[in-house]
C-alpha positions in Angstrom: -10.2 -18.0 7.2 -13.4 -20.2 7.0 -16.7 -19.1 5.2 -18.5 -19.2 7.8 -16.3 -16.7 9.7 -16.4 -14.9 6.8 -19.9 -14.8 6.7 -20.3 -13.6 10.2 -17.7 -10.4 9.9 -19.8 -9.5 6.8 -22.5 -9.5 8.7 -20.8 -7.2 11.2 -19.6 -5.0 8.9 -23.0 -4.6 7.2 -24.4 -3.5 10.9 -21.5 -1.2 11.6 -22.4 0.9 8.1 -25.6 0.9 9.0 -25.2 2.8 12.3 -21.9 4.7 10.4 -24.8 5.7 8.2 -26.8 7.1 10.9 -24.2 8.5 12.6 -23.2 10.5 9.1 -26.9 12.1 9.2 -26.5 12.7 13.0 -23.3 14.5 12.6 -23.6 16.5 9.5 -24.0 19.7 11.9 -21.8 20.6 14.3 -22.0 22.4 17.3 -21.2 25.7 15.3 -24.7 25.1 13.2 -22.9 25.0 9.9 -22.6 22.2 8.0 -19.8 19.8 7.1 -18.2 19.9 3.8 -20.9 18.8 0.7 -20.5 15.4 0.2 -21.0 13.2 -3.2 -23.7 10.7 -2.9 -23.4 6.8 -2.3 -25.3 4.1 -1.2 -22.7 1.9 0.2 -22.5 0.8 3.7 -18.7 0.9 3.8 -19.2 4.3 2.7 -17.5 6.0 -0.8 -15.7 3.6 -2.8 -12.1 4.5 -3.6 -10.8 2.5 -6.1 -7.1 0.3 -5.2 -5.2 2.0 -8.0 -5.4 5.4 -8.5 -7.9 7.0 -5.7 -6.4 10.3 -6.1 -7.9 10.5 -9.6 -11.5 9.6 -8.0 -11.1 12.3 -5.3 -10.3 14.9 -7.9 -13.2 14.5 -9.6 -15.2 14.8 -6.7 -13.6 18.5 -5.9 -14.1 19.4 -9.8 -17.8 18.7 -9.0 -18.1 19.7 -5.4 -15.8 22.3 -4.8 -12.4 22.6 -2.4 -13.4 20.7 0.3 -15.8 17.2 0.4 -16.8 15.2 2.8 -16.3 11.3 2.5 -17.2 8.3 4.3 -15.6 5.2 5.3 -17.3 2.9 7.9 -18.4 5.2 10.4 -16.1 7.7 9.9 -16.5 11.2 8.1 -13.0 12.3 6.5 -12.8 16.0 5.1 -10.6 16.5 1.7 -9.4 19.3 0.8 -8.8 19.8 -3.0 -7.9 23.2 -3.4 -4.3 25.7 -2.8 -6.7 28.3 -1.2 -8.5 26.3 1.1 -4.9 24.2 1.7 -3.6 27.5 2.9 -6.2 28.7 4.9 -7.2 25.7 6.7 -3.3 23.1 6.7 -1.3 26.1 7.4 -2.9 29.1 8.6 -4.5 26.8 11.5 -1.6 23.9 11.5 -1.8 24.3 15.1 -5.1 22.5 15.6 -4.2 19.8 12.4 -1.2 18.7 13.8 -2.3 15.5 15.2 -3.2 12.2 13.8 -6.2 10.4 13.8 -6.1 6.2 15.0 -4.6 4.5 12.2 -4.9 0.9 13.6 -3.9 -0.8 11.0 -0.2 1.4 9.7 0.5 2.9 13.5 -1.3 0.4 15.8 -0.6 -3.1 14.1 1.9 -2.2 12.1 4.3 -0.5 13.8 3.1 -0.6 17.4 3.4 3.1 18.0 6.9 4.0 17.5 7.1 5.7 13.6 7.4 9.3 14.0 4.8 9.8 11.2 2.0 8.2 13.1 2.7 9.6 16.2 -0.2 11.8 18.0 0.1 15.5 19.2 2.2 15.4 22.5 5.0 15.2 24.7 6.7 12.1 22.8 5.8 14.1 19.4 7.7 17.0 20.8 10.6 14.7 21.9 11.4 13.1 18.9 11.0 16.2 16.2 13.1 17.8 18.8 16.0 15.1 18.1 15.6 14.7 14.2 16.1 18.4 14.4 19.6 18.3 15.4 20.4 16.8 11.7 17.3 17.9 9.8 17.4 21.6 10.4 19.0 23.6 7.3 22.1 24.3 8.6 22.7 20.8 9.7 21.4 20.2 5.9 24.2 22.1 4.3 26.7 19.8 6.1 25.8 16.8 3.8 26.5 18.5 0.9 29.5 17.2 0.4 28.4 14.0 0.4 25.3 14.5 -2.1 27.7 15.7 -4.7 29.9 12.4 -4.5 26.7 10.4 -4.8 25.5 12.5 -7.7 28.9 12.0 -9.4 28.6 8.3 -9.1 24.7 8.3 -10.0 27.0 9.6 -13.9 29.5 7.1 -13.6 26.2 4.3 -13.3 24.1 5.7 -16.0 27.4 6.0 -18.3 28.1 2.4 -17.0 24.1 1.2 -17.5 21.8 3.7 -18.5 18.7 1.2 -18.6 19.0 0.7 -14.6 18.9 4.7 -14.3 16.4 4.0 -11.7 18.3 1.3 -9.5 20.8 3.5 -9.5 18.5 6.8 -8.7 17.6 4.3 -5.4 21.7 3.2 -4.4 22.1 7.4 -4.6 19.5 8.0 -2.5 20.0 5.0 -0.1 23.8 5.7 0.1 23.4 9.3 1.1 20.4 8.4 3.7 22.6 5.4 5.1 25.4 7.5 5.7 23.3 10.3 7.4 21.5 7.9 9.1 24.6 5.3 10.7 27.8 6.2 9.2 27.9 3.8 6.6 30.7 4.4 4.1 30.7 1.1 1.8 29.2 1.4 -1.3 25.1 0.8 -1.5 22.8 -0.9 -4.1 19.1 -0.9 -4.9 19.5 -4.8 -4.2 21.6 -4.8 -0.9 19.0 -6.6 1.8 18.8 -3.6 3.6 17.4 -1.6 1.0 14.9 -3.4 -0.5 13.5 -4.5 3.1 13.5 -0.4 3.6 11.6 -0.4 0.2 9.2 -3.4 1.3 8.1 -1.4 4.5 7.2 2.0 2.6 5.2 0.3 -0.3 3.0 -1.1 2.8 3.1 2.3 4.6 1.5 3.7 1.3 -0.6 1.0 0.7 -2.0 0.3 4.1 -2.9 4.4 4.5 -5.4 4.4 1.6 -8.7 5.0 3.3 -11.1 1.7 3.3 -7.2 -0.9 2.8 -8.1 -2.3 6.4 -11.5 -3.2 8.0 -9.7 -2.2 11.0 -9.4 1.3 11.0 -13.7 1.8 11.1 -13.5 -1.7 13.3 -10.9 -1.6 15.7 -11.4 -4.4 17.8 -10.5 -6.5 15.1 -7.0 -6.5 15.7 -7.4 -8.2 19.0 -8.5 -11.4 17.1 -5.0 -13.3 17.0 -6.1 -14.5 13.5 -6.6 -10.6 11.9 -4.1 -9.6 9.3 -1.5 -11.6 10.0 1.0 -9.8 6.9 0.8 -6.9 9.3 1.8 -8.5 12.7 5.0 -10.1 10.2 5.9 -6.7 8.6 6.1 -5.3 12.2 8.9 -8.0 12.9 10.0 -7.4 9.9 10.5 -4.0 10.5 12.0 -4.1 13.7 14.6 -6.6 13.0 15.8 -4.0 9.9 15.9 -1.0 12.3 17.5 -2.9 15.4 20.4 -5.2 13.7 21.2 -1.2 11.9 21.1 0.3 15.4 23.4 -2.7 17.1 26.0 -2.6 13.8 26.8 1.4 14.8 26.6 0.4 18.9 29.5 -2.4 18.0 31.4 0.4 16.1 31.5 2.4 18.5 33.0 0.2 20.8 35.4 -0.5 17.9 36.1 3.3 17.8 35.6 3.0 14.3 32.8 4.7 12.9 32.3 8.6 12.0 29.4 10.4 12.8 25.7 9.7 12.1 22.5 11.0 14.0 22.6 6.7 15.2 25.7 7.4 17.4 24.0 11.1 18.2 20.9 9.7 19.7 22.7 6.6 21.2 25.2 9.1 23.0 22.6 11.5 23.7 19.5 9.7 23.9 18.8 10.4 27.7 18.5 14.0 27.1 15.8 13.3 25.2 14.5 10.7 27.2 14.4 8.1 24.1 14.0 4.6 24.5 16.7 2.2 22.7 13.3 1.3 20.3 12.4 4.8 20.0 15.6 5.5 18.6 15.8 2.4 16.3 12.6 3.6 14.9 13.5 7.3 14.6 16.8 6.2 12.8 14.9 4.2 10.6 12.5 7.0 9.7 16.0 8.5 7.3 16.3 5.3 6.0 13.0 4.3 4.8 11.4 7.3 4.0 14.4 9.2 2.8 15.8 6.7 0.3 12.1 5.6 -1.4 10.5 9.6 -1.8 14.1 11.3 -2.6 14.5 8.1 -5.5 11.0 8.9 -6.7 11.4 12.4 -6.7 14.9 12.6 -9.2 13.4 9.7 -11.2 10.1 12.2 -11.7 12.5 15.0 -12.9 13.8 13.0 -15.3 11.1 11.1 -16.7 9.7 15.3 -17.2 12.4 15.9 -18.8 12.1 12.7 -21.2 8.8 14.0 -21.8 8.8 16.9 -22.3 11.9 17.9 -24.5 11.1 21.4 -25.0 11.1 22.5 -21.9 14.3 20.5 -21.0 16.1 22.2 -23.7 15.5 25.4 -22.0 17.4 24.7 -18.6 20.1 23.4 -20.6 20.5 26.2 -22.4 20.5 27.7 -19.5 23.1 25.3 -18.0 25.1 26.1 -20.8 25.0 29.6 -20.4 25.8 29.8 -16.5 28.1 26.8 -16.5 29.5 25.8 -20.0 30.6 22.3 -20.7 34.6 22.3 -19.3 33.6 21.9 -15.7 30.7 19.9 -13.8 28.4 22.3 -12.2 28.2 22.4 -8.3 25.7 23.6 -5.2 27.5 27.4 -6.0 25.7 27.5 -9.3 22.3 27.5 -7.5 21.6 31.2 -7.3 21.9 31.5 -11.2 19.7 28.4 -12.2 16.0 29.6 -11.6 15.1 27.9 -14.4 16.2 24.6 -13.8 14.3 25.4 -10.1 11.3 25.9 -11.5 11.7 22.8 -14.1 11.8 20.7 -10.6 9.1 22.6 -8.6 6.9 21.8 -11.7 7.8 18.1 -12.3 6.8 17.7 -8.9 3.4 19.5 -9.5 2.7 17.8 -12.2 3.3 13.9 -10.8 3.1 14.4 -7.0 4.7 12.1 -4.9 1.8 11.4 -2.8 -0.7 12.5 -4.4 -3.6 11.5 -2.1 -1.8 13.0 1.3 -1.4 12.0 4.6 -4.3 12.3 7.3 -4.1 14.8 9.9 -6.8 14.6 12.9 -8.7 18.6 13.9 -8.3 19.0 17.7 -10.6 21.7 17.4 -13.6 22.8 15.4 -12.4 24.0 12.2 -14.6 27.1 10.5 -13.7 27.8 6.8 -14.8 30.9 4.5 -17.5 30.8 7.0 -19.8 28.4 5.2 -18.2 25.2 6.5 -17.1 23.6 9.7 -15.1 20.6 10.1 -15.6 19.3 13.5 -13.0 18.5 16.5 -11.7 14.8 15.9 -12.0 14.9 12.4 -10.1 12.7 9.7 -8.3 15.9 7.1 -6.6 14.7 4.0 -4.3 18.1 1.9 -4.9 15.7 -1.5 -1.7 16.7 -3.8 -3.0 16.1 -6.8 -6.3 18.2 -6.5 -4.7 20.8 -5.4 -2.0 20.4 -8.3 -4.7 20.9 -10.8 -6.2 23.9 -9.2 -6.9 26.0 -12.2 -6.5 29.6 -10.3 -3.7 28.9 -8.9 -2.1 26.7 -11.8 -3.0 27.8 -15.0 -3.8 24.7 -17.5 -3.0 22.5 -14.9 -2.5 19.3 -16.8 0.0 21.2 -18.9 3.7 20.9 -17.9 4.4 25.2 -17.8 7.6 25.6 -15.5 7.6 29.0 -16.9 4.6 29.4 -14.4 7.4 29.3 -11.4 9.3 32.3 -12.8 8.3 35.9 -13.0 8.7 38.9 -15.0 12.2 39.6 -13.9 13.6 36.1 -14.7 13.3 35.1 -10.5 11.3 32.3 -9.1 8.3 33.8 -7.8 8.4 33.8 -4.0 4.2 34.1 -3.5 3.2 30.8 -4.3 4.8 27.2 -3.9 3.5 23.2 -3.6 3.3 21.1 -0.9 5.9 18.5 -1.8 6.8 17.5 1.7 3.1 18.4 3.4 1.5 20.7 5.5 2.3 22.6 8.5 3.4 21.4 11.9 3.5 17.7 10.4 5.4 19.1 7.4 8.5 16.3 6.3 11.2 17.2 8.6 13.9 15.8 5.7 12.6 18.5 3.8 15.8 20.5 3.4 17.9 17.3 3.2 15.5 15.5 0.3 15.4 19.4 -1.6 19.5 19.4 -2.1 19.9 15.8 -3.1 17.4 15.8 -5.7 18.4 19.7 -6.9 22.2 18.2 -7.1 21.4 15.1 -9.1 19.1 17.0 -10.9 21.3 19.6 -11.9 23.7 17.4 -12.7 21.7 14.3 -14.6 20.7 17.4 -17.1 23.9 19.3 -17.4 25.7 15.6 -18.6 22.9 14.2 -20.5 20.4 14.7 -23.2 17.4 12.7 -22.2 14.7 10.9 -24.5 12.0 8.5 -24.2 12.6 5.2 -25.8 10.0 5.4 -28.6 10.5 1.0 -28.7 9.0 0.7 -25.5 5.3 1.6 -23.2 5.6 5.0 -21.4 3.2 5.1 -18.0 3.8 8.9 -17.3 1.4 8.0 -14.0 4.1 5.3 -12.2 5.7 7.2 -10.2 2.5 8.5 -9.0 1.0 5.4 -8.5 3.6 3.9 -6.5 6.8 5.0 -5.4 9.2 3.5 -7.9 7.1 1.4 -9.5 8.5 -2.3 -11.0 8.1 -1.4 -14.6 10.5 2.0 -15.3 9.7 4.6 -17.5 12.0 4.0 -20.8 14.6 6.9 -20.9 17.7 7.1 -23.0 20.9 8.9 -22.2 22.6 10.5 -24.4 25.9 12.2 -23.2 26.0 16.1 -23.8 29.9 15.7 -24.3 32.4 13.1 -25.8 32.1 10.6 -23.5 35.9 10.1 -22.3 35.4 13.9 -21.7 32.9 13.8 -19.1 34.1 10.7 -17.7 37.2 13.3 -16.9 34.8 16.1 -15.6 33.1 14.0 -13.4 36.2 12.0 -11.8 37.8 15.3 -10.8 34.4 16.5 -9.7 34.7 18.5 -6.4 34.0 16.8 -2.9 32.7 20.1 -1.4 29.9 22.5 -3.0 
């Protein structure tokens, strides 16, 4: 790009803050007479600086200040956080119905991916279509089918850390990409975090996340910009990209089928069944590739979390392994049965993913309706609403020390997990992750079984960054964990080769 054109979309920019400005006075009433959210001050045009790394942190200081919910700008858009459980409940859940869409998002479901991720997809019929087809193998009875398989990938998640304990997070990624590859098209062979396939699936979630930061793209407060054929061309080649990775997995399970030699997957579902559901053959590319990419990168991130908790905090991983101990013993591996009796090591998980979110700023939802909360505040139809995670993690009346690690917190008086309170891992509401009940079992299985065969500890010889995960999912640099094995080695090398194939 020249200076000179440079120059002159500078210039545009600077005039399109200046009317976003006005706009922001002219709209802070809505038709309801009360205000929006209180908003921190700034003199930018572009509107509230959030920084590249980290804007999560930013935000929460902005609700420590401000209160629940703030009001940001960026261009000439308002966006409303919310950084509090209270308000998350009242406003994400208890009116889902009318934040259930999605605002534009030119740059990540225009440019990027032309329309056809499920994630960026508006309230409506082809909404309703394709949640309608991922339900067939999302729902939780469908869930409890795959079972099965998530145990024999969390026995050979063992088998690699016994094998190569320093790659525990490679092989946290070929667990979580085998099981979501199998789901996904049938594939049997065995996966790693370096097969093509994967780390193209890996390639197109680190620019989901990065691209959805508010203020990455000029585009999403200027959206004629991506008519200029010159605009963001990294975008317009990760959309080819993409579509080559979801298509050539698509046409591999079409050419097994003819072969008559493939088992089932929710690929050869939705290519035999498609025109119930009146998918296109790129609809169901895309919606196939929705397991893969998102399923292998957040489940990955999600066990590596647990253990890096457990690394860290030693204490409290001492106490679900006594509880281990106690329920399972050390003769025999411990299995999805042993669930009911293992609240602890529940609420050790629930915690670790309080305490480093896995997307901790959120996703956007769009109001399709005026929104009134606690009577004081109205966030206006056609609204930008973020739920940010990590706010509302360290909400101090609901969570208690919040920047402590307390998975006592979970349980109450009687020993249970307490039932009146939760997180919002997977989101909020009607746009909640439908792989909810899929990613829960595979990272409770490897979970369970990662701290039932070994005693984990930082590496004291290398840099711990207790913020990666949170950062990025699966960030370059690894947190430094050592394994130590809870038995004689040749023993557990015996438990976990007879481990069970059902659970």
């Amino acid at each position: 790009m020249s200076d000179n054109t440079s120059l002159t979309l500078g210039d545009v920019a600077a005039c399109v803050g200046v009317l976003g400005t006005i706009v922001w006075v002219y709209l802070r009433k809505s038709d309801s007479r009360l205000p929006l959210p209180p908003s921190p001050p700034t003199w930018r045009l572009r509107g509230h600086f959030l920084p590249p790394r980290e804007p999560f942190l930013a935000v929460g200081r902005w609700i420590d200040e401000y209160g629940p919910l703030i009001t940001i700008r960026s261009g000439m858009q308002n966006m409303v956080i919310i950084g509090r459980y209270k308000a998350a409940v009242d406003i994400m859940e208890k009116q889902g119905k009318t934040l259930a869409d999605r605002p534009r998002l030119v740059a990540a479901g225009e440019i990027l991916s032309r329309g056809l991720t499920l994630g960026f997809c508006g309230v409506g019929d082809r909404l309703r279509r394709l949640r309608r087809v991922l339900h067939t193998h999302l729902q939780p009875k469908s869930a409890e089918t795959y079972q099965p398989l998530q145990m024999s990938q969390a026995r050979t998640l063992i088998l690699n850390i016994l094998d190569d304990p320093s790659n525990f997070q490679n092989h946290a990624i070929a667990c979580a990409a085998s099981t979501i590859l199998k789901v996904a098209y049938g594939k049997t062979s065995p996966t790693s975090a370096t097969d093509p396939e994967v780390k193209e699936a890996r390639h197109i979630m680190f620019r989901f996340r990065t691209i959805l930061r508010p203020g990455a793209y000029w585009v999403d407060s200027i959206p004629w910009l991506k008519y200029l054929p010159w605009y963001a061309p990294e975008l317009k080649d990760d959309f080819k990209r993409t579509t080559r990775l979801y298509t050539d997995q698509l046409n591999r399970v079409k050419q097994h089928m003819k072969n008559e030699d493939i088992g089932p997957s929710f690929s050869k579902y939705v290519l035999e069944n498609g025109h119930l559901y009146d998918l296109t053959e790129m609809e169901m590319a895309y919606l196939a590739g929705s397991f893969f990419g998102a399923g292998t990168e957040t489940t990955a991130t999600a066990i590596c979390t647990v253990l890096m908790a457990a690394a860290h905090f030693p204490e409290e991983q001492a106490k679900v392994q006594a509880e281990l101990d106690a329920v399972i013993g050390k003769g025999r591996a411990p299995t999805f049965a042993d669930r009911p009796s293992l609240p602890r090591l529940e609420a050790f998980i629930s915690e670790a993913l309080r305490w480093r979110p896995l997307a901790p700023f959120g996703f956007p939802h769009r109001t399709t309706e005026d929104v009134i909360w606690a009577s004081n505040y109205c966030i206006p139809a056609g609204t930008t609403v973020f739920g940010n995670h990590w706010a509302i993690s360290r909400d101090p009346e609901v969570y208690p020390e919040p920047d402590a690690f307390k998975p006592q917190r979970w349980i109450d008086d009687q020993g249970r997990l307490r039932d009146d309170f939760a997180f919002f891992v997977y989101g909020f509401g009607r746009r909640i992750c439908p792989g909810q009940h899929v990613a829960n079992r595979s990272v409770f299985i490897n979970s369970l079984l990662i701290l039932w065969a070994f005693q984990l500890n930082l590496d004291p010889t290398k840099p711990q960054d207790d913020m990666g995960f949170a950062k990025t999912f699966m960030p370059d640099v690894p947190c430094a964990i050592e394994f130590q094995a809870r038995v004689p080695e040749v023993e557990l090398r015996r438990i976990i080769h007879n481990y069970p194939e059902a659970g």
